[in-house]
N, C-alpha and C positions, 0 to 999 in steps of 0.2 A: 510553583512559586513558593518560596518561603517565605514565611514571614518570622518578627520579635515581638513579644508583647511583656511588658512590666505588670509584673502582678502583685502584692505580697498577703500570702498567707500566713498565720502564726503555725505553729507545726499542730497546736491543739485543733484545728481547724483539717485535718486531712481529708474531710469528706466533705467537704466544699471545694477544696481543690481537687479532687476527684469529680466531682461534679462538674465543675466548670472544664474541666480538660473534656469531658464525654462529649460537654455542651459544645465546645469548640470541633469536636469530632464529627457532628451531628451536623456541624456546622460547612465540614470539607478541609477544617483542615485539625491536621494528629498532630502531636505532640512529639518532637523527638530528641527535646534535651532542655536542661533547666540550667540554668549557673547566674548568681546574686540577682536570682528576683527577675529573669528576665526568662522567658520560655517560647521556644523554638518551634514552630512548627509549618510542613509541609503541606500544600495543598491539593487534593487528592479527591473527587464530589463521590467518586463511585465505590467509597468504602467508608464504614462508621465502626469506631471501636467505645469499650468502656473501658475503662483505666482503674488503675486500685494502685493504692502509694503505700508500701509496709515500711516500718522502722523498725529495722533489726540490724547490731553491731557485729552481731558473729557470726556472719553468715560463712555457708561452703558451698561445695556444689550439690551434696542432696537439697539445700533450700531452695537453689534455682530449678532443681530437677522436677521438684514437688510442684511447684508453678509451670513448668513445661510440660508436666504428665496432666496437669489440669486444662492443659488449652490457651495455658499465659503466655504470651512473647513477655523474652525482660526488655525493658526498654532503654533503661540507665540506672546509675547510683548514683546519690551526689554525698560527700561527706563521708562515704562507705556506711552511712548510717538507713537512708531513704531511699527506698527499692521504687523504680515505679513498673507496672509491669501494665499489659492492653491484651484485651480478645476482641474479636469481632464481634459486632454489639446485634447479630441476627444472628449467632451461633446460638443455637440453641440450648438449652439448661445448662446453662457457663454458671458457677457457683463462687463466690468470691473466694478466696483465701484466706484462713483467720480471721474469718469474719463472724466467729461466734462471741458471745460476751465472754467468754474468759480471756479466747485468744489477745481480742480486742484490750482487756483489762491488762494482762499482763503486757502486751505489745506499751500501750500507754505509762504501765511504770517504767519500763525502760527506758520512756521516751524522760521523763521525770528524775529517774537516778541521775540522768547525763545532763541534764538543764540543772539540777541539780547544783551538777559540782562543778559547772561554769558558771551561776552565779554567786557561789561561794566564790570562787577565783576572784571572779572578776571586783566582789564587795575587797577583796584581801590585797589586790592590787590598787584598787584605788581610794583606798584607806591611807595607804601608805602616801597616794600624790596628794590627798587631800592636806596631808600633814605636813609636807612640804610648799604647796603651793601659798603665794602670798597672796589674799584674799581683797586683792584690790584691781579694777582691773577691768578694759570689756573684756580681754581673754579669760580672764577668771570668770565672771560670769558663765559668762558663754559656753567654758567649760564645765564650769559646775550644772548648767542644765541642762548639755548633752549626757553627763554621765547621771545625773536625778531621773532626767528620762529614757534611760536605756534601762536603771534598776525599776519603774516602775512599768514599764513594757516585761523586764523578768518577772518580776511578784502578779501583773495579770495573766503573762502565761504557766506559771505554777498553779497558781489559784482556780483554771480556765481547764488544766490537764487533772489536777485532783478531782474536780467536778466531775469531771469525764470518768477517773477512774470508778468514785464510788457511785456513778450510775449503771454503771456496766458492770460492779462487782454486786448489785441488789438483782442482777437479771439473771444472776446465777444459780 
């Protein structure tokens, strides 16, 4: 049986959703695709995996290969950005993947350069409506505090991913 579930994680947060997939694993049912917030999974009592989610943009095939010589199934991309990959969770000394504090550091700015320069865009774009739109209005409103609250959902997750960097670049 499959089921959908709405979840939303920020991307600073990937080891809660890693968790929570495990939890759902543990639970009987696995994970077998994400798309806007919603996540897929089949149901299965007589097998438990652990899950690990990498963000990486350039990937090839020695990166898949390197997770498949490890014992990783890939599971999906979403974005070509978020890798999620699963092993069975009684395989025994299954070891994550870049899961040391550098990898993690540098994994993390990348994650950062790319949020980045979407919300630089996105300030640049809607700069421009701001200055057009006439400031009267429930739509003006309304608009104005969908897009106030989408730039302070970006400045917490910048703010939530630097955190993360230079904790992980002190364990170095």
């Amino acid at each position: 049986m499959a089921i959908k579930k709405f979840r939303f994680f920020l991307a600073s947060n990937i080891e809660k959703e890693e968790a929570w997939l495990t939890e759902m694993s543990q639970n009987g049912y696995h994970f077998t695709k994400y798309k806007y917030g919603f996540y897929y999974f089949e149901q299965d009592a007589a097998v438990s995996y652990v899950y690990q989610t990498d963000f990486r943009q350039d990937t090839d095939e020695v990166y898949f290969q390197l997770y498949k010589d490890a014992g990783w199934q890939h599971m999906m991309s979403y974005l070509e950005s978020f890798h999620y990959f699963r092993t069975e969770a009684d395989k025994s000394g299954f070891k994550k993947i870049y899961s040391d504090p550098e990898s993690v550091a540098e994994s993390l700015q990348r994650m950062m350069n790319m949020y980045v320069a979407i919300f630089l865009s996105l300030i640049a774009i809607q700069s421009g409506l701001f200055l057009m739109w006439d400031n009267s209005g429930l739509v003006s409103i309304i608009s104005s505090t969908i897009v106030f609250s989408v730039i302070l959902l970006y400045v917490f997750l910048l703010f939530s991913i630097k955190r993360k960097i230079n904790y992980y670049r002190k364990q170095i």
